[in-house]
N, C-alpha and C positions, 0 to 999 in steps of 0.2 A: 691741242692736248690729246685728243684721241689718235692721232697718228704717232706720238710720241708713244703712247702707252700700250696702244694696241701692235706696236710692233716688237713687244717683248714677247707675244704669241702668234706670231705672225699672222694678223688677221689682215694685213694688208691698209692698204688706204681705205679710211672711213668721213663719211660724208661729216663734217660738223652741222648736221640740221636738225630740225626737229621735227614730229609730226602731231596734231591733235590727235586726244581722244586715249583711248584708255585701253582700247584695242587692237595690237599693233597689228597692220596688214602690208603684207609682204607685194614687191613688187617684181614679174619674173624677168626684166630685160639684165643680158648678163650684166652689164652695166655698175649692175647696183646693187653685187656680189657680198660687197662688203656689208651695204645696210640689211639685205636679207637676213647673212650672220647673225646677225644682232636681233632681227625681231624673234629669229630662231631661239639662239640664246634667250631673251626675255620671255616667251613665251616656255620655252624650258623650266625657266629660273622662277616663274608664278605657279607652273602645276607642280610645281616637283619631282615627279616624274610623268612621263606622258610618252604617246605611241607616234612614230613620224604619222599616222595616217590622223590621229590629232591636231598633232602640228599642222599640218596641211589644211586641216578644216577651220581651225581657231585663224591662221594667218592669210588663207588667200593663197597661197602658196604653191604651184603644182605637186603634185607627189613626186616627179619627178627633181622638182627644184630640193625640195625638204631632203630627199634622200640623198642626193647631192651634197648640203650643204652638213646634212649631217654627218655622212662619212668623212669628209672634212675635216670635220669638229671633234669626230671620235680619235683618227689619224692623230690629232695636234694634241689628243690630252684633255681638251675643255670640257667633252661628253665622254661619258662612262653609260655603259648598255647595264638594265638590272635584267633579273630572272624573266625568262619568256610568260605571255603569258596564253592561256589554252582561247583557240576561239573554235564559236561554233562549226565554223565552216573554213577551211582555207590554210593558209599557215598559221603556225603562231604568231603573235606581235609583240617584239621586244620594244619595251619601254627605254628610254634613253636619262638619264639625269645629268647635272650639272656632276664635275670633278671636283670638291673643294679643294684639294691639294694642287689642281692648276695651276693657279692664281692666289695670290696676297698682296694684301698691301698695310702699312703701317699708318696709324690714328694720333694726332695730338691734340690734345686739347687744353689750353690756356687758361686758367684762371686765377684771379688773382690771389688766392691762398692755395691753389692745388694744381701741378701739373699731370697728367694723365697721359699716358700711353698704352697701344694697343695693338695688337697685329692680329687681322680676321681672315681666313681664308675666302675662296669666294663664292661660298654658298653661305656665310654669313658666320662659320664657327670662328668664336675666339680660341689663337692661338695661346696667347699668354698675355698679361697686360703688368705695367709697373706703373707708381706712383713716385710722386715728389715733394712734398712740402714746400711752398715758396713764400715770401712775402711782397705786396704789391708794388712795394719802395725800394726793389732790389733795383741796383743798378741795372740799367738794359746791356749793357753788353755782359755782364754775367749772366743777366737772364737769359741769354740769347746761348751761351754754354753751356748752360746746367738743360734748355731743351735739348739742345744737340745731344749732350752726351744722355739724355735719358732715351732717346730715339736710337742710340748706337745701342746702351744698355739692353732696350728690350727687341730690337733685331739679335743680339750674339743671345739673347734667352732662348727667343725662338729657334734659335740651331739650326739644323739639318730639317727642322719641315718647311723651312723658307727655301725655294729654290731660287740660284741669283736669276735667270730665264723666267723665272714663274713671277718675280718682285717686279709689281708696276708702278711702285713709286710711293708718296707720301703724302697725305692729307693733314691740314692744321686746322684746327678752330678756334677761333680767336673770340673775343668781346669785340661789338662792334662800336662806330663806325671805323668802314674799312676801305680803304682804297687799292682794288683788286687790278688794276693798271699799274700803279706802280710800286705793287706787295707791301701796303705801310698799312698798321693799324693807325687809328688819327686820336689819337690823346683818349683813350678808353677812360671813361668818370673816374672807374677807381685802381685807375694802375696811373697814378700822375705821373708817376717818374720817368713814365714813358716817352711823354710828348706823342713827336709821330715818329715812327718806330718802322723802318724799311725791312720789319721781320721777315719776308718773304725771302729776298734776297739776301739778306745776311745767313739764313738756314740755308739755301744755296750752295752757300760756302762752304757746308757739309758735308752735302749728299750728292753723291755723284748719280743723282735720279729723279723722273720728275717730280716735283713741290709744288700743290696746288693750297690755297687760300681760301676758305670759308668763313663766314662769321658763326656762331656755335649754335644760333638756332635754325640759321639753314642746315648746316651740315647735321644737325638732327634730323630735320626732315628727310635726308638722305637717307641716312642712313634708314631710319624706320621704312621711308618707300623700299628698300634695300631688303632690308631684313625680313619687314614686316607680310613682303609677297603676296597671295592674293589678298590679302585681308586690307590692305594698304593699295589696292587698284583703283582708285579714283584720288579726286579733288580733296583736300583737308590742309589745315592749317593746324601745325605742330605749335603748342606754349611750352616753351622751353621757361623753366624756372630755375634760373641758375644763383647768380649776385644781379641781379638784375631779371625782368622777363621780357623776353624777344620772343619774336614768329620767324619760325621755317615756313615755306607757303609752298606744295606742292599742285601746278594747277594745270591744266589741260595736257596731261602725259607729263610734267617735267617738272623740274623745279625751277619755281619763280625769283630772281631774283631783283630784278628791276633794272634801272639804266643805270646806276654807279653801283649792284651788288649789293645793297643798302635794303631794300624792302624787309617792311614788317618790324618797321621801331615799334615799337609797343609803347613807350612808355605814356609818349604825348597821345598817345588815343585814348587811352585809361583818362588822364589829366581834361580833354575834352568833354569825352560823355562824361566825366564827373562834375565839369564846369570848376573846375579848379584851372583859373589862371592869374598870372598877377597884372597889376595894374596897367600893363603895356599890352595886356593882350595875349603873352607867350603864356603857352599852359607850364604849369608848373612839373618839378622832378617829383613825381611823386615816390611818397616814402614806402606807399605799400607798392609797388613796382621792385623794392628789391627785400623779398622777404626773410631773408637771412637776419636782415636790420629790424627788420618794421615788424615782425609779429611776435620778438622778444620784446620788444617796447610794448607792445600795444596789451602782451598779457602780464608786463609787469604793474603798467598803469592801471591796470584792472583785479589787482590785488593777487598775482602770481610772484610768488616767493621765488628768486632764479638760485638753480645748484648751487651750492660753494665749488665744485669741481667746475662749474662752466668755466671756461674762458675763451674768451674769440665769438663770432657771430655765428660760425656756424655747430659751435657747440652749442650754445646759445639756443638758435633754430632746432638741433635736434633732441634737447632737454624739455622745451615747450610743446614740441610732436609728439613725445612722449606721454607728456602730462595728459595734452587732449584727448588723447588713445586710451588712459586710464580714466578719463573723464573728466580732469579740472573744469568748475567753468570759464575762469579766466583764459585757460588756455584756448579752450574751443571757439570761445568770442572772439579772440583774437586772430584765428586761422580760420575765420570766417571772413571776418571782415575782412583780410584781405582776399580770399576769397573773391568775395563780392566786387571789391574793386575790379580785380582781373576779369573777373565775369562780364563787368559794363564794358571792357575793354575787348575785350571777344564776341558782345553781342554790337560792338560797329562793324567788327571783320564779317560777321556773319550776316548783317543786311547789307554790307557793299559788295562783298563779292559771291553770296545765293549760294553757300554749300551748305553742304551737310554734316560734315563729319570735323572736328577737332579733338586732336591727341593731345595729352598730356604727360610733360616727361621734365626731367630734367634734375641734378643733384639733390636739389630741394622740394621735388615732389618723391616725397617717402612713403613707406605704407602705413607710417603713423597719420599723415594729413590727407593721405591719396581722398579718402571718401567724404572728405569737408571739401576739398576743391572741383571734384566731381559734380558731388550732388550741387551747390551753390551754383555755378557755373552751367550745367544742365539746364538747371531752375529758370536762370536770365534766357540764355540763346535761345528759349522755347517758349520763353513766356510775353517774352517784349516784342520780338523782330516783327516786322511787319509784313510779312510772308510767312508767319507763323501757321497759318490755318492750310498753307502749300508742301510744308514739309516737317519731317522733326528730324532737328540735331541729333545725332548722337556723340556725346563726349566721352572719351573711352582714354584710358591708361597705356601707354609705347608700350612697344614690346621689348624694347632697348632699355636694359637697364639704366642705375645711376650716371653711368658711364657712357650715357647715351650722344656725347659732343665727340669724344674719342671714336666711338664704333663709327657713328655719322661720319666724322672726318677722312678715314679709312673707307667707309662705303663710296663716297665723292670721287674716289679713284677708279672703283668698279660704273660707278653710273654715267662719269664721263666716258670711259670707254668701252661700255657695251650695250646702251641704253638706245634704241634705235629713233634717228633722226631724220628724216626728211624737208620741214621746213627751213630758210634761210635763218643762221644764228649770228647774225653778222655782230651782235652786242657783246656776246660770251665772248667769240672768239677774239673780238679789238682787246677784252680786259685781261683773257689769260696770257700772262709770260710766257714766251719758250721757255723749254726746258725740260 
C-alpha cells in the first residue's frame, strides 16, 4: 500500500514495517531513506511546526541527515519553511511545517441510514464533505452506485484544491465484520440485504486509485491518531458509537488491528462483564450496544413521552439527548444506563490491555449526551480495574467531529503512507489488495 501511494509524491520505496513506541527514532544508513522521510514527516506533523535542529534532537537523526531530508521534502512540496525565528547566538532558525495542500485524500463512510463523505488535506483540514440519505435494505448493487457517485460528487466539489499528483487514493469505513483479504463486508447485523458484500472491489471498479478498507471504529482511531497529533501520542482505545459500538485500538505507535482486521468487537465484551449470556453460553446481542435503538426505548419505558415529529431511530436518539440536556429524568436514566453498560465494557479493555487513555466519538455521541457517557464511564475504568491504585484513565471526547468514521477513513490513506515503520508487517501487508 505504501508504495502505491507514496509514489504519487515520489517518496520512493517505503519499508511496510513498523516500529514500537511512541517516539519515532530515526536511523542514519542511506538505506533507509525512505523510512527516515517518514519519521521526519511524523515528527513535523506532531509539533506543527518545529526547527531541523529539533527534528534532529526528538529523532536521533544527524543534522546532517534532517537537513537532507528536509530539503527534499521542502523541493517536493510536503514541507513549507514559516517565519525565521531570532536566536541568541548564530543564525536564525527556520521552522518547517507540513503543506496541507500537498496531499488529499477522500473519506467514506457507510452506514446503514447515512452515507458520508469527505475530502481532508494532509494536515487534517476538511476540504468539503457531502452526505446521503440511504436505507439498510437498499439493494447492494445500488448501494454500491449511489457510493460511487457520492465519492465522484464530492471529489468534482473539491475542484481545483484536489491536485490529481497530490490525490492518494480513497479510504472506506464500513460496519464490521470485515474480511480485509478479500474486500467483502460479511453480512453487517443491520444491513441484511447485504449478505457478504465484495465492496471493496466492486468501488474498484470506480476509482482509477488506491481503495483501502477499514471497519468504522478503527478508522476512527485513525483518523483521531491523525488529526488529534500530540494530544493523541500514545496507546488508547477509541468507542466509536455509531448503530452499534465498536473499538478502534491505537497500540504501540500504530493501529491495532488483529489477524482477520476484526479487533475490538465490543459488543460481546459489554454482554460478558454483564454476565448476560443465553443458555448455550454465547453472550447475548446486547440492546444497549446500539444506542440509536436502546436509549429511545429505555426512556420511553421510563415514562418519556417521544416527539410526534420523531421518526426513525436516529431521530429518536437525538429527541431523547435533547430532553436529557433540558433535564428529563426519564431521559437521563436512560442515557445512563446505557452509559453504564459500555462502561463495563471499556473497563475489560482497560484491565486487559493497561492503558490509560480512551476517546469517545462517534455519530451518536452528541453534546446533548457527551457528559453522561464521560462521567459514567470515567466512574467504572477508575473505580473497578484492578490496577486502579497504578494509574488513572482518562476518558476525554475525539477531536473529530460527528463525522469522525469519514475523516478516519481519509486519514487511513495518510497513515498508511507516512507513518514510519520499522518492524516486520507481514499480516497488514497479506490482507491489503493491490491497487
Amino acid at each position: 500500500m505504501r508504495e502505491n501511494v507514496a509514489g504519487h509524491l515520489g517518496t520512493g520505496d517505503a519499508t511496510a514495517n513498523s516500529v514500537r513506541g511512541h517516539t519515532w527514532s530515526g536511523v542514519n544508513q542511506i538505506d533507509l531513506g525512505s523510512f527516515n522521510e517518514c519519521v521526519v514527516i511524523e515528527t513535523v506533523r506532531l509539533s506543527g511546526t518545529i526547527t531541523r535542529g529539533e527534528i534532529a534532537h526528538r529523532t536521533g537523526l544527524t543534522q546532517q541527515s534532517v537537513s537532507r531530508i528536509a530539503r527534499s521534502l521542502l523541493d517536493r512540496g510536503i514541507l513549507i519553511e514559516d517565519a525565521q525565528l531570532r536566536a541568541t547566538s548564530g543564525k536564525p532558525r527556520t521552522p518547517v511545517r507540513l503543506r496541507g495542500a500537498a496531499a488529499h485524500a477522500l473519506g467514506i463512510h457507510i452506514d446503514p441510514e447515512l452515507l458520508t463523505a469527505v475530502v481532508i488535506d494532509l494536515d487534517g483540514a476538511i476540504v468539503c464533505t457531502r452526505t446521503r440519505s440511504v436505507s439498510a435494505d437498499t439493494d447492494p448493487a445500488e448501494f454500491v452506485e449511489r457510493v460511487a457517485a457520492l465519492g465522484r460528487e464530492t471529489l468534482a466539489e473539491a475542484g481545483g484544491a484536489v491536485r490529481p499528483e497530490g490525490f492518494l487514493g480513497i479510504g472506506v469505513a464500513v460496519p464490521g465484520p470485515v474480511d480485509i483479504a478479500s474486500g467483502t463486508v460479511l453480512g453487517p447485523p443491520l444491513m441484511s440485504a447485504w449478505g457478504d458484500l465484495p465492496l471493496l472491489y466492486l468501488l474498484k471498479d470506480h476509482f482509477p486509485c488506491p481503495v483501502i478498507m477499514e471497519k468504522d471504529s478503527t478508522a476512527a482511531a485513525a483518523g483521531e491518531r491523525w488529526i488529534g497529533r500530540d494530544r493523541r501520542a500514545r496507546d488508547f482505545a477509541y468507542l466509536y458509537l455509531g448503530t452499534g459500538v465498536g473499538t478502534g485500538l491505537y497500540l504501540n505507535g500504530d493501529i491495532y488491528r488483529g489477524v482477520s482486521s476484526n479487533a475490538g468487537e465490543f459488543g460481546q465484551l459489554c454482554a460478558i462483564a454483564l454476565g448476560r449470556v443465553d443458555e448455550d453460553g454465547r453472550p447475548e446481542i446486547l440492546p444497549e450496544c446500539n444506542p440509536p435503538v436502546s436509549v429511545p426505548d429505555l426512556a420511553a419505558r421510563g415514562g418519556l413521552r417521544p416527539a410526534a415529529t420523531t421518526s426513525g431511530s436516529t431521530a429518536a436518539y437525538l429527541a431523547v439527548g435533547r430532553a436529557a440536556a433540558a433535564g428529563d429524568r426519564a431521559a437521563k436514566a436512560a442515557v445512563r444506563e446505557v452509559a453504564q453498560a459500555v462502561g463495563r465494557g471499556a473497563l475489560g479493555l482497560i484491565d486487559l490491555l493497561d492503558i490509560d487513555l480512551i476517546v469517545l466519538g462517534g455519530p451518536f455521541f452528541t453534546d446533548d449526551v457527551a457528559d453522561f457517557y464521560l462521567s459514567e464511564i470515567a466512574c467504572t475504568v477508575n473505580e473497578y480495574p484492578t490496577a486502579r491504585r497504578l494509574r488513572r484513565v482518562e476518558v476525554e471526547p475525539s477531536v473529530l467531529s460527528a463525522g469522525a468514521a469519514a475523516v478516519g477513513a481519509a486519514s487511513t490513506i495518510f497513515h498508511a503512507t507516512f507513518t514510519p515503520r520499522l518492524r516486520g508487517r507481514e499480516t497488514r501487508a497479506r490482507h491489503l489488495p493491490a491497487g
